[in-house]
N, C-alpha and C positions, 0 to 999 in steps of 0.2 A: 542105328536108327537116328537119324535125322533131325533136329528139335522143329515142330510149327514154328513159323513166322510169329505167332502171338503168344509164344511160350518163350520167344525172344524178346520181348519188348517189354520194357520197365512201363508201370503203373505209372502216373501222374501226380499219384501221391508220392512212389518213391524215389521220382525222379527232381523233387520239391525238396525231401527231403538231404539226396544227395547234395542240392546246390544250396543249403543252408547250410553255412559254417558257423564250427561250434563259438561260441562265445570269445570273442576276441583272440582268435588265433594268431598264432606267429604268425611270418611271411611265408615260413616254409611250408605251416599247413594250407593257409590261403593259395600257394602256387600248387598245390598238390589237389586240392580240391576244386582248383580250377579246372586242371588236366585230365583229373577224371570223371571229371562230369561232360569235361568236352568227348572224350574217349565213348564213353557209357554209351552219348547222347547219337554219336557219332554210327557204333555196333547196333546198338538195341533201335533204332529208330527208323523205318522204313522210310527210304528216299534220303532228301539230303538232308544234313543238319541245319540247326536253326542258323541264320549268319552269324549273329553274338549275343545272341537272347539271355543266354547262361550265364552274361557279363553282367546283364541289369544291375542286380542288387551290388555290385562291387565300383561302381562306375560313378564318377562325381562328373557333373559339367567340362570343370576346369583340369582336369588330370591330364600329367603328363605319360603317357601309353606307347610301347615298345610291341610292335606285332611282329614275332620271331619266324618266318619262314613265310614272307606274305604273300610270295607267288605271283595272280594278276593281280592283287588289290583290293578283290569283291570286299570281303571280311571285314582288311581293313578301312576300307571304306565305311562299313557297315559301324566302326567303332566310331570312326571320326563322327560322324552324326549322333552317335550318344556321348561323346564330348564336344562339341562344338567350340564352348568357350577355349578348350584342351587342345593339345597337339599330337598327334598320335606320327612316331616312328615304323614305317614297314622295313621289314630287313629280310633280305633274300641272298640267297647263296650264289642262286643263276642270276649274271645278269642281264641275261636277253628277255626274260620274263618283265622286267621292270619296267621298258617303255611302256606295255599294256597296264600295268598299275598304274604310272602314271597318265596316261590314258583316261583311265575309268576313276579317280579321283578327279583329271577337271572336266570330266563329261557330266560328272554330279555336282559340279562345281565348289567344291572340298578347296579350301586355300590352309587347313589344319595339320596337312599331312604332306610328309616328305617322305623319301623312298631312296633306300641305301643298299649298295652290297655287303654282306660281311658273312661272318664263321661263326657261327651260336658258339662253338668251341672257344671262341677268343674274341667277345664281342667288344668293340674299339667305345667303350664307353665308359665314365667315370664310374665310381661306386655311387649308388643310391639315387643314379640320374631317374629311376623312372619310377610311377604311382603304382603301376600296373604292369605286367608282362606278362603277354599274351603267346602262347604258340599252341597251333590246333595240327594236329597230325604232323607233326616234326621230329620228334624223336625215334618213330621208326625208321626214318632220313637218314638218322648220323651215327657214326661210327662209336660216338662217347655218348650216348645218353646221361650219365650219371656230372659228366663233364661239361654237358647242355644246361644239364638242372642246375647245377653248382655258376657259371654263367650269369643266368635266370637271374639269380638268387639274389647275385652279387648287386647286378645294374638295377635291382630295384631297392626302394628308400626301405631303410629298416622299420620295422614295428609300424609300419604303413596300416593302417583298418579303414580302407574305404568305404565308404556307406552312400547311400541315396539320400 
């Protein structure tokens, strides 16, 4: 049997409550409870998900932001404008997808965001480069999930708590 459509869908309350982390979590809870809020939001939510709504409360003006798999852009896009003062990284595997990222960053007229190829597996970036890293449906992509996360983990700043 089947579940309804709205025997599928998370409450409002507890879809509030998923995206509230606990009291000053590591990095690695903060990237974990980014991911499955985006997953959750992604399953349970009829139609598309939200662009980067679920980033609000992690999200400072001036943040430097890694978007891990960003495909045409939309998203990232979508982040660049809740950092403005910030600079947000898209990264993609393909790179035929990335003219239309960049595309649709100066269509919105984004001067924030740059657009890179690379391998979540071996991302070409220092330790602790970034505030924030992002990836929405990418680790069903890659062959290492585990070695995606670990990646993630790395290029972002340690003990980061970003707030609004």
């Amino acid at each position: 049997m089947n579940p309804e459509p709205a025997d599928m869908a998370v409450s409002a309350q507890k879809k509030k409550q998923l995206r509230t982390p606990h009291a000053r979590p590591c990095q690695r809870q903060r990237l974990s409870t980014l991911m499955d809020t985006a997953i959750l939001q992604c399953v349970c939510t009829p139609g598309a998900p939200p662009p980067a709504g679920y980033l609000l409360e992690y999200l400072l003006l001036d943040m430097r932001i890694l978007d891990v798999g960003c495909g045409p852009g939309t998203v990232t896009a979508d982040i660049a404008s809740l950092a403005p003062k910030g600079h947000v990284t898209g990264l993609e595997y393909a790179p035929e997808v990335l003219t239309q990222a960049r595309s649709t960053a100066a269509h919105r007229g984004f001067t924030n965001i740059e657009f890179v190829v690379g391998d979540v597996n071996g991302l070409d970036f220092h330790d602790g480069t970034f505030d924030l890293v992002h990836a929405h449906q990418v680790l069903v992509h890659v062959g290492d999930p585990v070695q995606a996360l670990r990646e993630m983990r790395r290029v972002a700043k340690p003990g980061c708590c970003p707030r609004l």
